[in-house]
PLY file of the C-alpha trace (Angstrom):
ply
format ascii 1.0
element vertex 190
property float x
property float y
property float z
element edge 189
property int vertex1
property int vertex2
end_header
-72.33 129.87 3.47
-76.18 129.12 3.31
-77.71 127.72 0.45
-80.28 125.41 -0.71
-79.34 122.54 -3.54
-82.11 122.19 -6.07
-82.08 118.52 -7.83
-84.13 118.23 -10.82
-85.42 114.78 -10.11
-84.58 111.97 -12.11
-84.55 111.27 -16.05
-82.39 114.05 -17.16
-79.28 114.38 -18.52
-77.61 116.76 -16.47
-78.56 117.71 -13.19
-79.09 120.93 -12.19
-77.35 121.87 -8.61
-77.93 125.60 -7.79
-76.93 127.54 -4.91
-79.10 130.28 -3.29
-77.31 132.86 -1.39
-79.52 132.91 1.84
-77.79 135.40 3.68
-79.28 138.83 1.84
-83.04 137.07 2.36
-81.84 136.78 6.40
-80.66 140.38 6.75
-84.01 141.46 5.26
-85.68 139.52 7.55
-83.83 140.50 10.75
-84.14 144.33 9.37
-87.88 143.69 9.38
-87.96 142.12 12.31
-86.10 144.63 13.98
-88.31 147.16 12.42
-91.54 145.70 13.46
-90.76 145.67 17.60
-89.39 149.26 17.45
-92.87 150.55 15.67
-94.73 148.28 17.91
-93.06 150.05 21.31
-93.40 153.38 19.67
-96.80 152.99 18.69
-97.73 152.24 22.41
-95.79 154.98 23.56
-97.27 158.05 21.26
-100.58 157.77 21.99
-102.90 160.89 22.41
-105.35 161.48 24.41
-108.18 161.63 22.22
-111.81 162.66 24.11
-113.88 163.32 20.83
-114.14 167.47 21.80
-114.95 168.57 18.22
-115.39 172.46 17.50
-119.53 173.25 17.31
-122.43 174.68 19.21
-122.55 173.31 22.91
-123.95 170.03 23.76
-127.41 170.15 25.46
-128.36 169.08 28.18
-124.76 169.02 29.56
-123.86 171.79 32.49
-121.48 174.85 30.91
-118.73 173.87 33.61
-118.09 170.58 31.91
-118.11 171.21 28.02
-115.29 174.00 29.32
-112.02 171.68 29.25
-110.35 171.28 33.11
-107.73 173.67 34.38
-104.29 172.40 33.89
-101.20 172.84 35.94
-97.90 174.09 34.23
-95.02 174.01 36.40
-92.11 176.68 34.61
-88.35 175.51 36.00
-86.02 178.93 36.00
-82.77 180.11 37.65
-84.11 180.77 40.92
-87.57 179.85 41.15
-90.26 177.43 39.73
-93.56 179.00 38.42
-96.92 177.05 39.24
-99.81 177.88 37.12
-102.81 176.97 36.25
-104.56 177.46 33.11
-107.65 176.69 31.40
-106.57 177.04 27.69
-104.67 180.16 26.87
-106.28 181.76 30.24
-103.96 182.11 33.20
-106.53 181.10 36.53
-103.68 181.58 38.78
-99.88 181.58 39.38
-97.92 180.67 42.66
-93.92 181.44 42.83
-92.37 178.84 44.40
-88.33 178.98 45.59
-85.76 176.70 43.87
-84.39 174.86 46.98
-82.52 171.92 46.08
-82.04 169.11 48.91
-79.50 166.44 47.90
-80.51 162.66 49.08
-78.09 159.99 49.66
-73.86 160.22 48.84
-71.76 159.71 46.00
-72.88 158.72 42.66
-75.90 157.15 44.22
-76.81 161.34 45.15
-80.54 162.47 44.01
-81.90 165.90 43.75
-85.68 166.73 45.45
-87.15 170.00 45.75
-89.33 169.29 48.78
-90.92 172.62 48.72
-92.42 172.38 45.34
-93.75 168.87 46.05
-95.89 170.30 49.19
-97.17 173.12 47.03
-98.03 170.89 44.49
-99.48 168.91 46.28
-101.88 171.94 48.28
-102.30 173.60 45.04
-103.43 169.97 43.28
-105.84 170.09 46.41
-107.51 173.19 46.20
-107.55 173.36 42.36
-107.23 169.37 40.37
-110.79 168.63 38.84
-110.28 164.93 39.02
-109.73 164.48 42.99
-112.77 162.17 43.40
-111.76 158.18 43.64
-114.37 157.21 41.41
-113.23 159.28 38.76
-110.54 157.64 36.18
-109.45 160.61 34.87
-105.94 161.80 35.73
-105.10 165.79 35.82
-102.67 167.00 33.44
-99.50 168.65 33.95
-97.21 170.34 31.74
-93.89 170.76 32.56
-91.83 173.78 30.96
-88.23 173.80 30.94
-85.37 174.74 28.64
-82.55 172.30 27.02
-79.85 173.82 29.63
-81.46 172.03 32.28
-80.24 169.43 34.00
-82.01 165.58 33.85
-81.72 165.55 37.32
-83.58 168.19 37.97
-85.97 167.48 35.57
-86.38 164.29 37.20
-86.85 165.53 40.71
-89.55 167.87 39.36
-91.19 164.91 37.97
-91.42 163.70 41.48
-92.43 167.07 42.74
-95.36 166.38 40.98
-96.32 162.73 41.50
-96.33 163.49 44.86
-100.12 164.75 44.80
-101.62 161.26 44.99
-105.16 159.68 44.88
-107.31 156.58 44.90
-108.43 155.65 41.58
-111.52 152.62 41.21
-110.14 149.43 42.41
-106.79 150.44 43.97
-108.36 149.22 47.25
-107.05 152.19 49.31
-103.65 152.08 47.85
-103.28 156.07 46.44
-101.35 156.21 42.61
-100.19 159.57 41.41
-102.92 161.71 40.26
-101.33 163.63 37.19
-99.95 162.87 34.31
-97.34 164.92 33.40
-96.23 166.09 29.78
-93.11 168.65 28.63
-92.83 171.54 26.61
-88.78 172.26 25.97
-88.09 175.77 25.22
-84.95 176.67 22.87
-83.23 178.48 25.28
0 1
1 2
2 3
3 4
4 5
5 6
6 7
7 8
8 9
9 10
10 11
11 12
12 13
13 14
14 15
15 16
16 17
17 18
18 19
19 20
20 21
21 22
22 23
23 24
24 25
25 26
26 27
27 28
28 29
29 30
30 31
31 32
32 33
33 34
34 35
35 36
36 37
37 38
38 39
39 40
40 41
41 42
42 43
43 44
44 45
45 46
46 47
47 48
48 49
49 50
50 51
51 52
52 53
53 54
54 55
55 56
56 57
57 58
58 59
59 60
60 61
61 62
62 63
63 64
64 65
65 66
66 67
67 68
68 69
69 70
70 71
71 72
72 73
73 74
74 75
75 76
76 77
77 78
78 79
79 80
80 81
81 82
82 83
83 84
84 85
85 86
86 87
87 88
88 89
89 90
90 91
91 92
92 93
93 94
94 95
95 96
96 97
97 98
98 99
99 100
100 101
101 102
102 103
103 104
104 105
105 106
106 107
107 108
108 109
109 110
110 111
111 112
112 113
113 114
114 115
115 116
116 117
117 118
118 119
119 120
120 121
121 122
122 123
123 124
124 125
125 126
126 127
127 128
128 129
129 130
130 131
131 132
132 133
133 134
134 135
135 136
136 137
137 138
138 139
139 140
140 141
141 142
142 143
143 144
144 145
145 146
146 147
147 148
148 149
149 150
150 151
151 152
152 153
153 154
154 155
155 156
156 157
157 158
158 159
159 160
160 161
161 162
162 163
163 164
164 165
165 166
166 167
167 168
168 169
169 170
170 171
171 172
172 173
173 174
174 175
175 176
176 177
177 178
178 179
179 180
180 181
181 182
182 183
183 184
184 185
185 186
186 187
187 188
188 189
């Protein structure tokens, strides 16, 4: 067992020879230790997107069309279908139906889902409607995907892909084109 042996040095009488019990001070330490990289990878993870839009009268001198935030796209997985819209706030711009057509990739265990059909209107509907398509812009367009706890990872997955497959330069990529949403998830109870 750990301890440390305390002396007390020379002209007494007795010596003193303790024993400190070093193993409660180590689990402490390893539980803080442990502790401290979790909240650091966490803290990295949950960060929000934070673009100082405070509630007031309208900034001047700025057009209308950008103190009004960007359209988003919200992609709705159901039974037979998905459900591409895109809204600006609680305002529905537009909604496109688009079939639920799984294609299955590869054999075995090694077998992925795609939904080919959804990536190509993504991608035409990211094309006629994104607000960051410029390559000089940094900003990425926001996604949300909606889904409810019945469905599958797979498929959630393969939706995810759906999506990243509207791409775009971004400054410095040197031609080389990077997904061009970020995407989010709302879970329903369901």
């Amino acid at each position: 067992m750990g301890g440390v042996s305390v002396d007390s040095g020379g002209g007494g009488r007795r010596s003193v020879d303790t024993e400190i019990n070093m193993v409660p001070m180590i689990d402490l330490l390893m539980c803080l230790i442990c502790f401290l990289l979790i909240t650091a990878v966490w803290s990295t993870m949950a960060r929000i997107n934070a673009d100082a839009q405070v509630p007031g009268p309208p900034r001047e001198n700025v057009p209308i069309e950008e103190q009004q935030p960007p359209p988003m796209m919200h992609v709705t997985v159901q039974e037979e279908k998905f459900v591409i819209s895109w809204r600006k706030g609680n305002a529905v711009d537009s909604t496109v139906d688009v079939p639920r057509k799984p294609v299955m990739v590869g054999e075995g265990k090694s077998a992925q889902v795609r939904y080919p059909e959804l990536a190509e209107k993504v991608v035409s509907e990211w094309g006629a409607k994104g607000a960051h398509r410029d390559p000089s812009d940094k900003k990425l367009d926001q996604a949300v995907l909606h889904c409810d706890n019945k469905t599958p990872y797979k498929d959630i997955i393969a939706v995810i892909d759906a999506i990243y497959q509207a791409k775009r330069e971004f400054p410095g990529s040197n031609g080389k084109k990077y997904p061009a949403m970020n995407v989010t998830f709302s879970m329903n109870a369901n």
